[in-house]
C-alpha positions as CSV (number, residue, x, y, z in Angstrom):
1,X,-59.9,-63.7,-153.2
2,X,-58.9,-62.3,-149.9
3,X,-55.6,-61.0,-149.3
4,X,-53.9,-61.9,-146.2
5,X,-52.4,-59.3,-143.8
6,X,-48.9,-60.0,-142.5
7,X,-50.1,-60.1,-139.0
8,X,-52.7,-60.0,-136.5
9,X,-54.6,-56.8,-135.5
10,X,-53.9,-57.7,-132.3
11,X,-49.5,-57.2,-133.5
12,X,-50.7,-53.9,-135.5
13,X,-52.3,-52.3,-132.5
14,X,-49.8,-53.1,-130.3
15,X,-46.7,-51.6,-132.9
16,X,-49.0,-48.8,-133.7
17,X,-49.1,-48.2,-129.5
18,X,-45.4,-48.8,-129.2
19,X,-44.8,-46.0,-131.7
20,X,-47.1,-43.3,-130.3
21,X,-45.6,-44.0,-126.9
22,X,-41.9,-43.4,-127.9
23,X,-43.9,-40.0,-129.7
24,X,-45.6,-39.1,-126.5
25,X,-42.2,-39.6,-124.4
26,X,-40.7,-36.9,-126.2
27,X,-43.2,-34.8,-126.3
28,X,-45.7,-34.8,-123.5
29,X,-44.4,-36.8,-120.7
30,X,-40.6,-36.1,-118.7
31,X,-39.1,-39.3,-117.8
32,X,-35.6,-37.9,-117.4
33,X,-35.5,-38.1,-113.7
34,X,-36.1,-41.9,-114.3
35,X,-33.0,-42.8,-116.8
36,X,-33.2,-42.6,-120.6
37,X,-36.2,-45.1,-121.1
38,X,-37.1,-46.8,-124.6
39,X,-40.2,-48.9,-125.0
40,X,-38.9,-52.3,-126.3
41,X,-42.3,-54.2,-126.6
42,X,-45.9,-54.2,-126.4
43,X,-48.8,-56.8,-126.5
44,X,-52.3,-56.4,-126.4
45,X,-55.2,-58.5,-125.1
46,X,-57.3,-60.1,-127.9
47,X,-60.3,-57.4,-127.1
48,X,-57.6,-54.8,-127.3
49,X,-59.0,-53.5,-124.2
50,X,-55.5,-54.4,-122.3
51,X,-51.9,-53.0,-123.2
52,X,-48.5,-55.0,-121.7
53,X,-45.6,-52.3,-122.2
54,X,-42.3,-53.8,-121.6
55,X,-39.6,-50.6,-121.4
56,X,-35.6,-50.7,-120.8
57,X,-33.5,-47.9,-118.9
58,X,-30.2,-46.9,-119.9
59,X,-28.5,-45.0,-117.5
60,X,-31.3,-45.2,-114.6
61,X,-31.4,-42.9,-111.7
62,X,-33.1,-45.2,-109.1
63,X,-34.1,-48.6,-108.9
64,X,-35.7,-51.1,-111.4
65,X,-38.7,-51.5,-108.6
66,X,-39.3,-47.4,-108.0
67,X,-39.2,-46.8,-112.0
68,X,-41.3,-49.7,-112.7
69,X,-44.3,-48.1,-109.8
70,X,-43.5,-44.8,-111.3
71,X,-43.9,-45.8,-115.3
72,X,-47.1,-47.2,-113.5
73,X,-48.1,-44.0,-111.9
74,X,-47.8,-42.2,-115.1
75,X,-50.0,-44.6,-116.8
76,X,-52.9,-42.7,-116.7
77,X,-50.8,-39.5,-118.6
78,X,-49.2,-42.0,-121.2
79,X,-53.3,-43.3,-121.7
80,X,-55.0,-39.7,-122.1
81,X,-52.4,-38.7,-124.6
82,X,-52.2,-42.2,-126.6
83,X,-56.5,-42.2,-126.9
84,X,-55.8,-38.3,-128.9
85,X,-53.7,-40.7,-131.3
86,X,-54.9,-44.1,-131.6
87,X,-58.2,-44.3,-133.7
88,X,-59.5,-48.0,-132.3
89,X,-63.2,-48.0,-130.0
90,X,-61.4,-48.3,-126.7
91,X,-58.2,-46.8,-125.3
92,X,-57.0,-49.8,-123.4
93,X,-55.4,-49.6,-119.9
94,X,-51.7,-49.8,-119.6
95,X,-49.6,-51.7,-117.5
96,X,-45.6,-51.2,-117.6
97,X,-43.2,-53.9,-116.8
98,X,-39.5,-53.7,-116.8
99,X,-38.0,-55.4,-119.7
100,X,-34.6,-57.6,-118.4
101,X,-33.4,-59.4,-121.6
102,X,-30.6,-57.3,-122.2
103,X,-29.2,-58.0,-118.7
104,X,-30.0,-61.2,-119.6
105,X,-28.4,-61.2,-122.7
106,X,-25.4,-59.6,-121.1
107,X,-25.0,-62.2,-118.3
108,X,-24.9,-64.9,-120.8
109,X,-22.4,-63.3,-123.1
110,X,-20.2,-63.1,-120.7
111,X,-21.0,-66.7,-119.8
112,X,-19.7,-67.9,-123.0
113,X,-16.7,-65.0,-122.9
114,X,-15.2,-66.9,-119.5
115,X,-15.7,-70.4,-121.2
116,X,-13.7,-69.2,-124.4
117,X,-11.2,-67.6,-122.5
118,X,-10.8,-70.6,-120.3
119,X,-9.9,-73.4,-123.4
């Protein structure tokens, strides 16, 4: 009998990237001047050669656009230190996107906040 795993590889790799991140942010890499950053999700391509990380600021100190291209810069930093950690046969590239869903979220909270306050 074979036992099934709760998840892809693909969703292990990508939580086991998510947590060495966060590990390397405190550690290794400074992104104070940016805002308080937290790494919210991550996928990975089916050859694990690619890595989508989705990040949230709290308290930024410039722009969504100028963090995003400087989490991008930094890319290369966040890659050298996650290959030391993550035992798979590539390192894949990363690519940072800003993560909106809690302004989302917030927008339609208070969406539904006006209509109840309204009946």
């Amino acid at each position: 009998m074979r036992s099934e795993r709760p998840f892809k590889r693909t969703e292990r790799v990508a939580n086991e990237i998510q947590h060495i991140l966060g590990k390397i942010q405190t550690q290794y890499i400074d992104l104070s001047d940016l805002g308080f950053i937290t790494f919210s999700y991550v996928t990975v391509s089916p050859d694990l050669k690619n890595a989508k990380i989705f990040f949230s600021v709290v308290q930024k100190k410039r722009n969504i656009e100028n963090i995003q291209l400087e989490m991008n810069k930094r890319a290369k930093a966040f890659r050298k230190f996650l290959g030391q950690e993550l035992r798979i046969k590539f390192t894949p590239q990363l690519k940072f996107f800003y993560d909106d869903t809690m302004t989302y979220t917030q927008k339609i909270d208070n969406i539904f906040h006006d209509i109840e306050s309204k009946e």
